[in-house]
N, C-alpha and C positions, 0 to 999 in steps of 0.2 A: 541386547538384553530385553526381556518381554517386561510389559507392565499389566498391572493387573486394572482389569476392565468391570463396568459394572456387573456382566455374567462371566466373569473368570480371565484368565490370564489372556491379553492381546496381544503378540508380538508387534514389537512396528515395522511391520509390513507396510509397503506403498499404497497409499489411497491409489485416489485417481489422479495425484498430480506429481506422487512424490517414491523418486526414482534417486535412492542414493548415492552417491560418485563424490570418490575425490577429486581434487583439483591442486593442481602449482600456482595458479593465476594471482600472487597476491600482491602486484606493482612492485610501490614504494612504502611498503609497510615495513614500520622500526621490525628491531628482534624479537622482542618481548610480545606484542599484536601478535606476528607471527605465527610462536610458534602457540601461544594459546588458543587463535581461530582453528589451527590443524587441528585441534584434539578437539575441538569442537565443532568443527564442520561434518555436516552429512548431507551433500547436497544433491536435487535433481538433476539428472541429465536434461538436456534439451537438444536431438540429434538436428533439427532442422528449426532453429525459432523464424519466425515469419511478420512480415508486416501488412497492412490490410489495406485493398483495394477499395476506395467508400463512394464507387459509383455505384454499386449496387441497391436495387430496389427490394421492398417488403418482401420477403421470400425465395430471394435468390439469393443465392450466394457469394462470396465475393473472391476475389482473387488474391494469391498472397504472393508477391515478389519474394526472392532471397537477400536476406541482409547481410550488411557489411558483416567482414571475419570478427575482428576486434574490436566492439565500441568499447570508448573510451570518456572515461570522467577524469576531468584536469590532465591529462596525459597519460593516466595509469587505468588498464584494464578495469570493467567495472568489476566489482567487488567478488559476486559469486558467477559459474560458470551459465549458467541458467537465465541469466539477466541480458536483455537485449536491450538498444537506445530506440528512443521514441523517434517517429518519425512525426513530419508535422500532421499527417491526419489522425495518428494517434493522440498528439498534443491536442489536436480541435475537439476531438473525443471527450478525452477526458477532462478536457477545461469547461467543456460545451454541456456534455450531455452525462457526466461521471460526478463532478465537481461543484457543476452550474455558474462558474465563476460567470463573469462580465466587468465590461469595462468598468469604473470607479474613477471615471477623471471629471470633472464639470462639464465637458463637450460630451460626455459618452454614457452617465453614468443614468441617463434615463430610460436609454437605447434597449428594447428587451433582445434577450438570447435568441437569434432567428439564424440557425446554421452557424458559421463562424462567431467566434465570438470578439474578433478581431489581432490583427497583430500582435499589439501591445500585449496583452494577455497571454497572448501566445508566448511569448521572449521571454515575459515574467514567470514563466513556469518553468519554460526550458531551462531558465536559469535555475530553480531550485529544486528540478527533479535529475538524479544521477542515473537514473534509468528505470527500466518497466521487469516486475516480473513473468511467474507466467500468463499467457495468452488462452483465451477461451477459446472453445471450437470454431466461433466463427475471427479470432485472430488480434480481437484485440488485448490489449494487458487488463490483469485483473487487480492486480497490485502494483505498486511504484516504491522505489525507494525516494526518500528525502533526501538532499542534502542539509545536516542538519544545522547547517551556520545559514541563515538566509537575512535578507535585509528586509524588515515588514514594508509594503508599499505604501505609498505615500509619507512614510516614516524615515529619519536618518538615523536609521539605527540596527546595528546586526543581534540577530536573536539564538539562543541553542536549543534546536528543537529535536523531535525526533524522526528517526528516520524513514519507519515502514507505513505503507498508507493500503487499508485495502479498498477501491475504488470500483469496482465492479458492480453495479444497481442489482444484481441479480442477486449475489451472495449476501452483498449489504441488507438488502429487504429480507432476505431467509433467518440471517441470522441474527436482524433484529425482531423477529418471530419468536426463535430460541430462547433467547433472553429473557423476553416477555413471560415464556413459559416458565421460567423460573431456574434454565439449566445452569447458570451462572453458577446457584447455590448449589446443585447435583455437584459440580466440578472442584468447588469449593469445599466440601465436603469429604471430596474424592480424596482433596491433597492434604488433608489433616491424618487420614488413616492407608494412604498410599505412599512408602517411601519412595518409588520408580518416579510417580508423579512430583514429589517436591524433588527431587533431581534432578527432572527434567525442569520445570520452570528456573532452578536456577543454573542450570545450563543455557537454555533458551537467554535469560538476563545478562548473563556472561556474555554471550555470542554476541549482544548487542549492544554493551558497554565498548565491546575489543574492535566492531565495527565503526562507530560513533569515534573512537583512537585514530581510528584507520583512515579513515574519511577527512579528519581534520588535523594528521598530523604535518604537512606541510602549508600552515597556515596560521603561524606565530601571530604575524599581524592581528587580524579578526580578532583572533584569540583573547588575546591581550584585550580587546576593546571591548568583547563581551565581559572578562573577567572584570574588569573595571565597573562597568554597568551594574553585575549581578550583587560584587562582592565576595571574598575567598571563599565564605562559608558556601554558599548557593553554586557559586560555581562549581568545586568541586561534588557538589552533590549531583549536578544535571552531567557531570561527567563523567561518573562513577553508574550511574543509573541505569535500568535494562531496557526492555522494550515497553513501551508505552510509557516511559518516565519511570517504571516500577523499580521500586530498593529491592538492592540485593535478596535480603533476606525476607520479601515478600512471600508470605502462603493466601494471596488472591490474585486469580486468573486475571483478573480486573478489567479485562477486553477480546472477547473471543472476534470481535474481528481483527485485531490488532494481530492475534496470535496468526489467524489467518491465513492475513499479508505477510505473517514472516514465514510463512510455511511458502508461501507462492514466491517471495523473492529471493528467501534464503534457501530454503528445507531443511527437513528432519527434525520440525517442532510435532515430537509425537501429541500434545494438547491438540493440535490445529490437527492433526491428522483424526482425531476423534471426533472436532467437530463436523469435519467432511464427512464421516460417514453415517452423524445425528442426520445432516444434510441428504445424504444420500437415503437414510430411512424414513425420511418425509416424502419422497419421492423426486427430488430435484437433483437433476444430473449436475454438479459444482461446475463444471468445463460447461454450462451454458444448455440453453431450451432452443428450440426448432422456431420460437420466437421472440426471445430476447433481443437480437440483436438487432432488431426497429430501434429499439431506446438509444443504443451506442451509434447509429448511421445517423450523420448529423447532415446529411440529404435524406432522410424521413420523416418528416414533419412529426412533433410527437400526439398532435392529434390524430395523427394517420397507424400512428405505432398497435402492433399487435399485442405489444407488452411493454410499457413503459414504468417506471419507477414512481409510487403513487406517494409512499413518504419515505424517511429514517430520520433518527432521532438524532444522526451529525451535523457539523456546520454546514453541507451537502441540504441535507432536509429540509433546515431554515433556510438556506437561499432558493430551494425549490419551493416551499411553502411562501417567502416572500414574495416570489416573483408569481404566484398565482391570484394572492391576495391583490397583489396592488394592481389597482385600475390604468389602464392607457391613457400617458399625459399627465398624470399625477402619484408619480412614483419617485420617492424619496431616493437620496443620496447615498448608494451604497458603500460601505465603506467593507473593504474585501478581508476575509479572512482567512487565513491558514488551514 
């Protein structure tokens, strides 16, 4: 079905990332999830996903081994077909040089980010990420899924969060650009006099409430102990909820990177496929720059980087703006976020 674009009718056509394909792959998912993700899946193929060699230096290229056939989250295939498991230099990537995380313990938590960013961090991510969507040209993910039941660190306590993250410094910085120019409200605008568009958004909300089902339905236990925490009412509101937390019956975009990430881990979010090609008419190839991929090789020093990630306005931003402010030897307690 085409939708109507600012100069006339757009079919949704495949950007540059997005190749639509069915799938059987849907594990241990109840009846009901089932069959409502079919009717709402449109997803990318990915005939060869790959993992990244990260010995390579500024300007060369790196090498991508073949990955396993089936990764797997709790036992059950990951969610759509397109989604590959992180490997650990993907983890040090995006913990390292996507994320900015670091350690947060009293022995560690002064330590700046120089290459790894250590184990711990490491394991603590593994743990809450279910897998990586697509990969840029030079190999690494560009978005990630959540697991959205996670335990906050240093905390004894399980939280419901959500699931799609888009992590890429490249897209991040572009399309906190967009923003800035004000296309939020172009979009916004779009969806008050475009029925295709409020369709699509709460398709897109569906997709992600039926996923968020999916992901946590053999997991009474937790369950139960968030609902506790939250309370009936809240709880089922954060259950019920789409992608970026949004209600059902939302007519605001409220996050074009969000939409993004579900373009890259899901597909077929025709919003996110408009933003790629606002992107692509600035002049920025989405699938990554001839020097990007300095920022992501966490063997390239990022003073040495040809292009590295200068701000954004995420939790990402503030731990990369913290850690430039504060001076060596006198750098406060950080306490990690989500």
């Amino acid at each position: 079905k085409g939708q109507e674009g600012r100069g006339g009718p757009l079919p949704l056509r495949p950007s540059s990332f997005a190749r639509m394909a069915a799938s059987g792959q849907h594990g241990g998912m109840c009846g009901g999830c089932l069959v409502g993700l079919r009717k709402l899946r449109r997803l990318p193929g990915d005939d060869a996903p790959v993992k990244p060699k990260v010995t390579a230096q500024p300007g060369e290229k790196a090498s991508f081994p073949a990955q396993q056939e089936k990764p797997l989250f709790r036992g059950r295939p990951l969610p759509y077909p397109a989604m590959t498991a992180l490997s650990k230099a993907d983890l040090e990537c995006v913990a390292a040089r996507h994320l900015y995380r670091r350690p947060a313990t009293p022995e560690t938590a002064n330590e700046p980010v120089v290459g790894s960013v250590g184990e711990g961090v490491l394991r603590e991510l593994e743990g809450q990420v279910v897998g990586g969507g697509r990969r840029c040209r030079h190999g690494w993910p560009q978005a990630i899924m959540y697991d959205p039941l996670y335990r906050e660190p240093g905390r004894d306590r399980t939280r419901l969060g959500d699931t799609t993250r888009l992590t890429c410094p490249l897209l991040v910085s572009v399309i906190d650009k967009l923003e800035k120019a004000g296309v939020m409200g172009t979009y916004n605008e779009r969806l008050k006099v475009d029925d295709a568009w409020r369709e699509e958004l709460a398709r897109v909300n569906e997709a992600h409430r039926l996923l968020r089902q999916h992901l946590v339905s053999d997991r009474p236990e937790e369950l139960a102990i968030v609902r506790q925490h939250l309370g009936e009412e809240t709880f089922a509101i954060a259950m019920g909820a789409g992608l970026a937390s949004m209600r059902p019956t939302s007519l605001d975009v409220k996050c074009l990177h969000a939409h993004v990430a579900d373009e890259l881990v899901r597909g077929g979010n025709g919003i996110a496929q408009q933003v790629l090609r606002d992107i692509e008419e600035q002049g920025v190839r989405p699938d990554g720059t001839d020097e990007c991929c300095d920022n992501c090789n966490v063997q390239v020093p990022l003073d040495q980087a040809r292009w590295r990630l200068q701000k954004c306005k995420n939790t990402a931003g503030k731990r990369l703006s913290r850690l430039r402010k504060e001076a060596p030897g006198n750098r406060p307690k950080v306490v990690e976020e989500r």
